[in-house]
N, C-alpha and C positions, 0 to 999 in steps of 0.2 A: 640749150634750146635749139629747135629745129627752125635753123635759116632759111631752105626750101617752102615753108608753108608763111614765112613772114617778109620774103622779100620784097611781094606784090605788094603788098602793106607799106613796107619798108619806103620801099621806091617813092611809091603815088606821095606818099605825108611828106617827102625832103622836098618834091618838085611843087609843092601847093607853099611849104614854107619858104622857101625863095622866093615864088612868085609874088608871095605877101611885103616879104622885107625887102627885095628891089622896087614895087611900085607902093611904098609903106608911104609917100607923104602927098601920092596924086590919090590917094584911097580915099571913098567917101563911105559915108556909115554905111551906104546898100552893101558896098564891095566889104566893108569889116564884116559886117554880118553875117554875110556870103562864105567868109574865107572861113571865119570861126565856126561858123555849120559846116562846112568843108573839113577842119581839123577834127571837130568831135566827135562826126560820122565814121573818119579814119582811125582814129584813139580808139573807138568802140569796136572794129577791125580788130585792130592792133589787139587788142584785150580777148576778145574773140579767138584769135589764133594761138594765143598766149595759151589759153584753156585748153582750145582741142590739143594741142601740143603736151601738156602738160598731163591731160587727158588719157593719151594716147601710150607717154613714156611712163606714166605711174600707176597708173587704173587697170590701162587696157596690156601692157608691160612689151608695149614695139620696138624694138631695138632700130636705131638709128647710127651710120658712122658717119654723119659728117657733124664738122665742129662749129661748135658756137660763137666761133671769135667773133666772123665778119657781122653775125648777127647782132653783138653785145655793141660793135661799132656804131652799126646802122642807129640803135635804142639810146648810143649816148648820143648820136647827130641827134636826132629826133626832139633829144630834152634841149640840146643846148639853142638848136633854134628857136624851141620853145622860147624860152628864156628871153632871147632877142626878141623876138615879137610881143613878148608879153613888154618887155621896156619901150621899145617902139610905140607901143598901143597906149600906154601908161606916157608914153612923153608929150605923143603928137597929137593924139585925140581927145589928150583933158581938156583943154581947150572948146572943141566942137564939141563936146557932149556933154559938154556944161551945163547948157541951156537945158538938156535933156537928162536928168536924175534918175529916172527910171531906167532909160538904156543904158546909163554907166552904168549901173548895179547888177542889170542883165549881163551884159556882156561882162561882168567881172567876174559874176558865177557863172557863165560858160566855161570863161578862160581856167577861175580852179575846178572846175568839173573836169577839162582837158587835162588838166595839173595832177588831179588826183590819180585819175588813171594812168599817166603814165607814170608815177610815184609809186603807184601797184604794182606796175609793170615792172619795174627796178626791183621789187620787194621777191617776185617771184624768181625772177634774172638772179639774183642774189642768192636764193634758197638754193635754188639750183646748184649753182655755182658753187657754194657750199659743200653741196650734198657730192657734187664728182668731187672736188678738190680734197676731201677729205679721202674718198677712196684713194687716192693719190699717196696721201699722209701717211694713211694706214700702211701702207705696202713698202713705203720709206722706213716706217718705223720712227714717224715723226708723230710722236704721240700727241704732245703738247698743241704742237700745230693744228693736228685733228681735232682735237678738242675744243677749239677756241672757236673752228670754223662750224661747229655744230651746237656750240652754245650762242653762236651769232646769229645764225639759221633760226634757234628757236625763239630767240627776242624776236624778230624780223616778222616771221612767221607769226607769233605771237600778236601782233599790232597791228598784222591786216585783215582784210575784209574781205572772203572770197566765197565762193560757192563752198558750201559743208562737203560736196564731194572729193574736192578736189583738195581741200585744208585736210578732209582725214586721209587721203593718200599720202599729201607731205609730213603732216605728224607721223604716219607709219612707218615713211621713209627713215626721217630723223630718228625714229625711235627703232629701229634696225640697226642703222650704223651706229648708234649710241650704244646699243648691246653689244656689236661686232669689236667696238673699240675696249668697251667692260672687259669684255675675254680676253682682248691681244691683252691689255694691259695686265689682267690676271695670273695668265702667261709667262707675262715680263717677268711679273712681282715673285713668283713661285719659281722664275730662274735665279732671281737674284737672290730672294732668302730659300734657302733649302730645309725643307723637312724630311729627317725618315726617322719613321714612328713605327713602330711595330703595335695591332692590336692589342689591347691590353685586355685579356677578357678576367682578368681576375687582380682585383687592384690592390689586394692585400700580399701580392709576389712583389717584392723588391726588384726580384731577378728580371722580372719581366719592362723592367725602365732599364736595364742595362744596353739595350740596342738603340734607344734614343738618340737624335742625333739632329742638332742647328746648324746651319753652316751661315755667317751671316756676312756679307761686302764689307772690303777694307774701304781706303778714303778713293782708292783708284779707280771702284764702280760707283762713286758719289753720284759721279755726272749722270749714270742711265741711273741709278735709284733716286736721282731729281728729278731729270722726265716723265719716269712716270706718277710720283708724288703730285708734281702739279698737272697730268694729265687727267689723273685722279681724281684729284679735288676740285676738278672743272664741271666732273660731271656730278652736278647735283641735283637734277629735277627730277631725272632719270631713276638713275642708278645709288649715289650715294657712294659709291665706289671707296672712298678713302675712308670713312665711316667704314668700312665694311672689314677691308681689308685691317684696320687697326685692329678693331675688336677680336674677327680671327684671330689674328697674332699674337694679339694678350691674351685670351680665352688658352692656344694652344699651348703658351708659356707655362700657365697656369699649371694645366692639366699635367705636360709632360717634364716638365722639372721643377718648376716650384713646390708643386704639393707632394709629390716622392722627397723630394731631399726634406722637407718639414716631418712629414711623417716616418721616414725610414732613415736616418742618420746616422745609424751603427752601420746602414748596409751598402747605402749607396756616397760616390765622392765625385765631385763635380770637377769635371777637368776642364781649360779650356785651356785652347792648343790655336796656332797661329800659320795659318797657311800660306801660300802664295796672295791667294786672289779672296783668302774668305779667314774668318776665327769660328772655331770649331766650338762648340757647348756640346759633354755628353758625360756621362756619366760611366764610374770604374769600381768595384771591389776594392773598400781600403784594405791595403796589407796585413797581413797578420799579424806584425805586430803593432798594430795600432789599438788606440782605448778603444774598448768596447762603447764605451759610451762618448761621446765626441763632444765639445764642448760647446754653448751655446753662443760664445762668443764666432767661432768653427762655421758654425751656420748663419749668421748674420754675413759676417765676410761671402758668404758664397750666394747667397740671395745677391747682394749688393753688384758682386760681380756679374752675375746675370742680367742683372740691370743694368749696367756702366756697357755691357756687350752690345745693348738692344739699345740703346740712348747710342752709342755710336755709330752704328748701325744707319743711322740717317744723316742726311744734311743738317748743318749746322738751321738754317731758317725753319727745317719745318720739327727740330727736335723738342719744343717745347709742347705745341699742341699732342707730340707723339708719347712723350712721360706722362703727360694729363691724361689721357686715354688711358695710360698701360697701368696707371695710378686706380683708374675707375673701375677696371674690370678685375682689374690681379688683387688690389689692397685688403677691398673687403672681405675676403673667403680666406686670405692668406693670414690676417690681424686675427682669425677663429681658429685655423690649424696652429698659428704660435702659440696661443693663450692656450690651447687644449694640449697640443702634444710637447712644448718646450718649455714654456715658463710657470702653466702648472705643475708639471715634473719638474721643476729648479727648486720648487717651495720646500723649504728644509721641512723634517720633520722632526726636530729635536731644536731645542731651545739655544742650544751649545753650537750651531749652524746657521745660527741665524744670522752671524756678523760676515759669513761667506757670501752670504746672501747680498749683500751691498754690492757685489760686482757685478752680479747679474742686473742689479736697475743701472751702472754707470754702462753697460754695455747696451742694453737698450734705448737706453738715451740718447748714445751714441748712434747706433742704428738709424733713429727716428730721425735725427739731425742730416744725417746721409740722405736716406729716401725724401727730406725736401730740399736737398742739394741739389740733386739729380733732379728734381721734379716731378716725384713719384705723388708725393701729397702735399696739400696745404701747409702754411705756418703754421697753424694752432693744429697740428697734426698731433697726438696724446696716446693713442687710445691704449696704445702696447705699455708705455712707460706708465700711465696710472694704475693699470693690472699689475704691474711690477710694484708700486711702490704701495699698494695694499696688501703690503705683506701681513701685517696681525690679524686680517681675516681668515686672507687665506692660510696661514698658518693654523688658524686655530681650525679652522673646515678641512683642511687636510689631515690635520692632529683625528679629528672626529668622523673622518673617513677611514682613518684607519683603524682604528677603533672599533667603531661600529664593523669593519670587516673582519678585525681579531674576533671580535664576541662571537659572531657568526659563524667564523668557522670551529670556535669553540663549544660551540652548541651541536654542530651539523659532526662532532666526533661521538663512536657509538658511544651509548649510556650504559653497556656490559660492565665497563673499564671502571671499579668502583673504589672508594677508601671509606675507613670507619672513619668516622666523625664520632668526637668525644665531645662532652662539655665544655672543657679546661679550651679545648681547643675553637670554641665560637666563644668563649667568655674572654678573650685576650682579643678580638676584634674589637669590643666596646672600647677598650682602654687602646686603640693603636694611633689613638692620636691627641697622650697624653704629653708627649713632647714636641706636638707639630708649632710651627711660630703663628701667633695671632697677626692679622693684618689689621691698616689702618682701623680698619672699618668695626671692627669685632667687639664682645662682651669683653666687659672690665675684668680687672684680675678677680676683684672680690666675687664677682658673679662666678667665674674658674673656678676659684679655689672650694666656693659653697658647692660646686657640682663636684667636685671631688670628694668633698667628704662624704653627701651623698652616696656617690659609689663607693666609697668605703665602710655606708651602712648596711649595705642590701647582703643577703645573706649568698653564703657561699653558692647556693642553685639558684640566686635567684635569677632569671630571664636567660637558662641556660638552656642550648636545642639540645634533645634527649640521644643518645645514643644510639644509631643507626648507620646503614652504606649510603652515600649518594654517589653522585657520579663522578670521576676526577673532573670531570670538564665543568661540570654545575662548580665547583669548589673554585675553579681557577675562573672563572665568569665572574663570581663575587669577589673574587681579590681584584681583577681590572674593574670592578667599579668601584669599589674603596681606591684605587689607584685614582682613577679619571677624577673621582671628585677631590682626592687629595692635590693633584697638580692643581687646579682650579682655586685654590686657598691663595697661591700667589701667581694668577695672572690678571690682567684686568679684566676690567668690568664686562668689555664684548667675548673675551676668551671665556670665561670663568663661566658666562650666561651659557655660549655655545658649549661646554665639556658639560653644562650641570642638566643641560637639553639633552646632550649625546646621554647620560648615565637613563637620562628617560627613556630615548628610543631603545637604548639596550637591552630595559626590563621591558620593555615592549614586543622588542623583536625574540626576546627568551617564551613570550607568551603564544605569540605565534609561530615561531618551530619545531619546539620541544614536540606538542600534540602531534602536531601532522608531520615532519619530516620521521621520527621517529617509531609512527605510526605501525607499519609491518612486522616490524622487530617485536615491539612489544606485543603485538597480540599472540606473539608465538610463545612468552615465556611469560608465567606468570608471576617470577621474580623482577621482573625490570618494569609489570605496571607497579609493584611497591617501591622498586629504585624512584622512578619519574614522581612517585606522590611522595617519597621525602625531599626529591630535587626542588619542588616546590615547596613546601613548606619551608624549605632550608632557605631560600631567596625570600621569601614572604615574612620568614624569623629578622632575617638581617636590614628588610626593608622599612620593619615598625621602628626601628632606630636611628637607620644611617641617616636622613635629613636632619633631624636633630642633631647627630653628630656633627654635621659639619656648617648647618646652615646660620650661625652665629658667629663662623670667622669667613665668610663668603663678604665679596665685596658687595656694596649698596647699591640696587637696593637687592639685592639675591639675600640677604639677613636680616629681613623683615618677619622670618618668623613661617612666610610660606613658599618658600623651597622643601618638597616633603618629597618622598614616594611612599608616603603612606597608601594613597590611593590605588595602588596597584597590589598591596595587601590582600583586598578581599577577590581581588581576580584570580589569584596564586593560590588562593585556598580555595575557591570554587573548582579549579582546573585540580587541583589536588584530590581533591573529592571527586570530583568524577574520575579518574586514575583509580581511586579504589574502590569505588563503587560498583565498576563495570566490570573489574576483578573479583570483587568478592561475587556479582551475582551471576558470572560466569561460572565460578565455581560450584556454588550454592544449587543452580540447576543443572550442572556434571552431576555432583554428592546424590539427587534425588534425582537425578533419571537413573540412578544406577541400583539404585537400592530397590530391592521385590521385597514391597508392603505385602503382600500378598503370602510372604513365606513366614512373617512374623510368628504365627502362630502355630508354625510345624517346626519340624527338628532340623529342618533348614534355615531356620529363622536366626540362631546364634550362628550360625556360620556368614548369614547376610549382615549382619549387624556389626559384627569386628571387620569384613572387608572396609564396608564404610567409615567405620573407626579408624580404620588404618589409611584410607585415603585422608582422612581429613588430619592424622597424626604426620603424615607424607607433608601433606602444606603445611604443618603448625612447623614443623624443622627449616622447612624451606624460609618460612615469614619469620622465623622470632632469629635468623642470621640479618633480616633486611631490616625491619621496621623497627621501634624502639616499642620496649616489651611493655608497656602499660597498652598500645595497639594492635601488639600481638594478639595479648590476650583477649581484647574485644573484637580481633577478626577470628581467630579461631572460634572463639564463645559465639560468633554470630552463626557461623557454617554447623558447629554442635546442634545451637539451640532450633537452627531450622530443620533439623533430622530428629531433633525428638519430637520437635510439634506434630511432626507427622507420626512417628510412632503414638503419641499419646491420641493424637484425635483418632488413630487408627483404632487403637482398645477401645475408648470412649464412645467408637461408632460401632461395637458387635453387640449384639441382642441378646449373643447367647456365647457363653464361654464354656465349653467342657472343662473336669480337673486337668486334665491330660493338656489343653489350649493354657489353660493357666499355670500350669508351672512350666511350659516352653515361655512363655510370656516373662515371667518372672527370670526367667535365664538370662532372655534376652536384656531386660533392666538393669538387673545383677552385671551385667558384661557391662552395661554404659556408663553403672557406679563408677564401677573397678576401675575402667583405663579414662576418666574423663577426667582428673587430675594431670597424668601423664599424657594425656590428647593435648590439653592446655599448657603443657611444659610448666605447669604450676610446681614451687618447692614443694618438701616433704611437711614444712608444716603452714602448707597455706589448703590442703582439700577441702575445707568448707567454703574459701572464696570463690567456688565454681561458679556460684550462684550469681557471685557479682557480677559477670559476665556472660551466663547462660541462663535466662529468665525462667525456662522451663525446669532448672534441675530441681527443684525443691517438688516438683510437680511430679515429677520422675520417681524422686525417691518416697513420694507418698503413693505414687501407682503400684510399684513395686511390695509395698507394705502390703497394701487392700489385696493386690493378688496373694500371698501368703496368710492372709491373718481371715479367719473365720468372722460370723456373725458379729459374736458380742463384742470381738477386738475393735471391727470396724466402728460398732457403735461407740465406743469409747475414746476412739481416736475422733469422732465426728462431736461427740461432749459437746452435745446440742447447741452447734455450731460455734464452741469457743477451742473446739480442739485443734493439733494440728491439721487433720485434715481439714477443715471451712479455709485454712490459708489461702489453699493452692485449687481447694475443689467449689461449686456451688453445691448446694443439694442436690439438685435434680441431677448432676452428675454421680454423685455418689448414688443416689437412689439408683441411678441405670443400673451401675457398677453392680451393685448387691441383686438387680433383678437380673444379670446377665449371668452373675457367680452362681446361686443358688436356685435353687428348685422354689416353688412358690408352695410353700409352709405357715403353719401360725407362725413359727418363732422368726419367717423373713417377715412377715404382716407388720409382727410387730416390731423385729427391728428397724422397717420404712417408717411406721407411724412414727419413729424416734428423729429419723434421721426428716426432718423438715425443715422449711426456711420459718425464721422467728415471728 
């Protein structure tokens, strides 16, 4: 405070307060009354000067070089006189103002009105005071100190009562050097712990955590990493500072070595190295001959070390709040990269691994016990060791992970790559688990042995898929699901449910990639949409059984009777159907866009007629190597009989036939006799079954007739409508026929009148 503008102040209040306590016992109430409106007037001075002063150095920003001693002097005389006068007052004049209760109570609240104000005055004296001394501290490098003096400052400040202009100049104040001090200490902190970090803009490089680097104080910088710990933690209305500083430092741990050494363990090795003045954290390339894969117990050690670095790293008083922090920000994220990258990769995947597996829960266990040695986490701290010792889920979900990822890629290989499928060879699936062992839970032997003989009544075909290509990968799909559900026969109940779940999503995931992964491929070959429509049927053959097959030695309640994929049956045959559907009428409108109806009945007509034969002979070679020949022959028969329906409606639709139009006609018929046995790759003595499969041939070969045979043959073939012609023809058909052939004569008149409906 500025002594120059408080001296006049200063002075007049010391020589009023003598003059009271020298003549304090000839004083009569005029003269106390007198002296104490005297003291207030000057206190209210005194306060007065306090402000402009105050005013002047924080508002108006006046620099001032003279010191405050002699002032702070003057302000303690001031109080302590105080003090004596108020005992004085309070000893000599209870007496005389006894009588008068009113004027004690007056003059008692003058006296603390005086009281108060100079109590302020102290309040502001202090702040001040405060607020240089600290700058002082700062420049020392006396952190603590500064801190103390500016968390005193703000109580002080806090509790008094002054003009708002001049309380927000000191708050300003105080909240300046409180930031000034946040930074020196910041400073400190970032000398004493060392980071160099190199950006990492790509967190999937190992390589790029290789320049990483801690440096952290032995016990010899305790003393300044104590300074500023408790300078730190002083500032808390503020700043927050020690809060701040932890959490960086856990957050950075985090990021720049704990979460690379979890996820990158083959690549990266944590060294830590012991300096003069600091221990060193950073990371190195294991040697080459070291295991590719590093062991889990490997990685726990070196978490732990990293931890035991930074736990030491501090004073012993403030190391436990410093683990509870490092515990809050690092645990959580780190308990998700273990469980993800390390101990679900530990979960065996073979049954015969499992007893290896017991090392990995005593090494976590052990770990978990560490990190609340250290103080990293709570007592009932679990969460790593119960992932750990839920081994038969996760076993079985990793079993079904992989699984489902074999089917997948057995599906996602091309469907070119084909083998013949025989009978002999799906009719030994039924029986391949005639020596599997029943479990508790299963059908009795009597019920067994009834189902065998059973199977040894059904006849040699019976429930055998017909002989066809399917794909090799379709064939090894269905053996890993008779696999899957055969391991499931002897595991428990949650395993057994999870494999007999996986066999579902399997034919699931067969439903939806076959069609569309495969998509491009097969629309270029018209051989591979019949491979895919026996790949399905071939799964949809083996799926009306396999739950029965297995679903009576399944444990309880999985052998109730409904564990089935029957239900996926009629999806595989739906999707199978449209595979040849889209095929056949792909075909079927190539066949007839190609064909000129139009040349039928000129001498380019047999030449149009055998092209077309010969394409549709081209696919019957190509389908009867794919499909199995009872389908053969109903796809061939289908493409035939849409090529004659159009020749036949084509005759059937002319008005008028010249002879010369009817025996090209009959050529052309004559040619679709001859080759539509061998169109159908039908034997030598099957050519009347053409029919079974080409609705139109019987139709053909009566068209054929009519163009060759005259009036009265037709009439007789027609044998008033019980002949073979009414088979295949109506009347009014045949009537066209005869009004197109011949000229209109008696003997047509009256061959029509013959030729009518009954």
């Amino acid at each position: 405070l500025h002594k120059e503008k408080m001296a006049v102040a200063g002075g007049s209040t010391l020589s009023l307060v003598s003059n009271i306590l020298q003549k304090s016992s000839a004083f009569d109430e005029r003269v106390i009354e007198e002296g104490i409106q005297q003291l207030s007037r000057k206190s209210s001075a005194l306060k007065e000067n306090i402000y402009d002063f105050l005013k002047e150095n924080y508002i108006s920003f006046d620099s001032y070089m003279d010191s405050t001693l002699s002032l702070e002097e003057k302000l303690r005389k001031i109080s302590s006189e105080f003090k004596r006068l108020s005992v004085k007052v309070e000893n000599d004049l209870r007496e005389r103002v006894a009588r008068s209760s009113e004027k004690r109570e007056e003059t008692e609240r003058k006296l603390a009105d005086i009281q108060f104000r100079i109590g302020f005055v102290e309040t502001l004296v202090h702040v001040h005071d405060a607020i240089v001394g600290s700058k002082a501290d700062l420049q020392d490098e006396k952190y603590a100190s500064a801190a103390e003096r500016l968390v005193s400052a703000r109580e002080h400040l806090g509790g008094s009562q002054c003009e708002a202009r001049v309380y927000a100049a000191l708050d300003a104040e105080l909240s300046c050097h409180t930031s000034d001090l946040a930074d020196a200490l910041t400073r400190e902190w970032n000398k004493l712990i060392v980071w160099r970090l190199k950006e990492v803009s790509e967190t999937s490089n190992p390589s790029a955590y290789l320049h990483s680097e801690l440096k952290l104080p032995l016990k010899s910088g305790m003393d300044r990493v104590s300074e500023v710990i408790a300078a730190s933690s002083k500032l808390t209305r503020d700043a927050h500072l020690w809060q701040k500083l932890q959490r960086q430092f856990a957050q950075r741990l985090l990021e720049a070595f704990i979460k690379p050494l979890i996820c990158f363990p083959e690549h990266l090795e944590l060294v830590k190295q012991q300096e003069k003045l600091a221990v060193v954290l950073k990371f190195k390339k294991p040697s080459k001959g070291a295991s590719s894969a590093r062991s889990l117990a490997t990685l726990y050690n070196s978490i732990l070390s990293i931890f035991k670095a930074a736990r030491e790293a501090i004073p012993s008083e403030y190391q436990e709040e410093w683990t509870e922090e490092l515990g809050q920000v690092v645990c959580p994220e780190m308990a998700e990269l273990l469980i993800k990258n390390s101990l679900a990769e530990s979960v065996p995947g073979k049954s015969s691994e499992l007893k290896e597996y017991k090392t990995v829960i005593t090494n976590t266990e052990k770990f978990e016990r560490s990190l609340v040695d250290l103080g990293i986490v709570g007592m009932d701290y679990s969460e790593l060791s119960e992932y750990a010792k839920n081994i038969n889920s996760h076993f079985a979900a990793k079993q079904c992970q992989s699984l489902l990822l074999e089917a997948r890629e057995l599906l996602k290989r091309p469907v070119e790559k084909t083998v013949l499928m025989k009978p002999s060879e799906t009719a030994t699936s039924l029986q391949r688990l005639s020596d599997a062992p029943l479990s508790g839970t299963t059908a009795t032997a009597g019920s067994e042995s009834g189902l065998e003989e059973k199977f040894d009544e059904l006849k040699e075909l019976s429930f055998q898929f017909p002989t066809c290509l399917i794909s090799e990968s379709v064939k090894l799909f269905v053996d890993l699901l008779y696999d899957t559900l055969q391991s499931s026969l002897t595991s428990s109940f949650s395993s057994a449910t999870q494999q007999f779940n996986t066999a579902r999503y399997m034919v699931d995931l067969f439903c939806a990639v076959m069609p569309s992964y495969h998509k491009p491929t097969v629309s270029k070959q018209p051989k591979l949409a019949l491979v895919q429509h026996n790949n399905c049927m071939y799964v949809a053959h083996h799926l009306i059984t396999l739950g029965h097959q297995f679903y009576s030695r399944l444990p309880e309640p999985l052998n109730n009777g409904r564990s089935t994929l029957i239900d996926f049956v009629f999806k595989l045959r739906a999707l199978a159907d449209e595979f040849f559907t889209s095929e056949m009428e792909k075909q079927r409108k190539a066949i007839l866009d190609s064909l000129r109806f139009d040349l039928l009945g000129s001498e380019e007509g047999e030449k149009a007629i055998q092209a077309t034969l010969g394409k549709i002979s081209e696919l019957s070679n190509i389908y009867f190597e794919v499909i199995p020949v009872s389908v053969h022959h109903k796809a061939v028969g289908a493409l035939l009989n849409a090529v004659l329906v159009k020749v036949v409606g084509r005759v059937l639709g002319m008005e008028d036939i010249s002879m010369d139009e009817a025996t090209e006609l009959y050529h052309v018929l004559e040619v679709v006799i001859e080759k539509g046995p061998s169109v159908l790759l039908l034997s030598q003595g099957q050519p009347d079954s053409v029919s079974q499969y080409c609705k139109e041939w019987g139709k053909v070969k009566q068209l054929a007739a009519v163009l060759n045979a005259g009036l009265q043959e037709i009439v007789e073939m027609w044998s008033a409508g019980s002949g073979p012609l009414a088979k295949d023809f109506t009347a009014g058909e045949v009537r066209g026929m005869v009004k197109a052939l011949f000229q209109n004569t008696e003997r047509r008149a009256a061959a029509l009148s013959k030729i009518s409906v009954k």
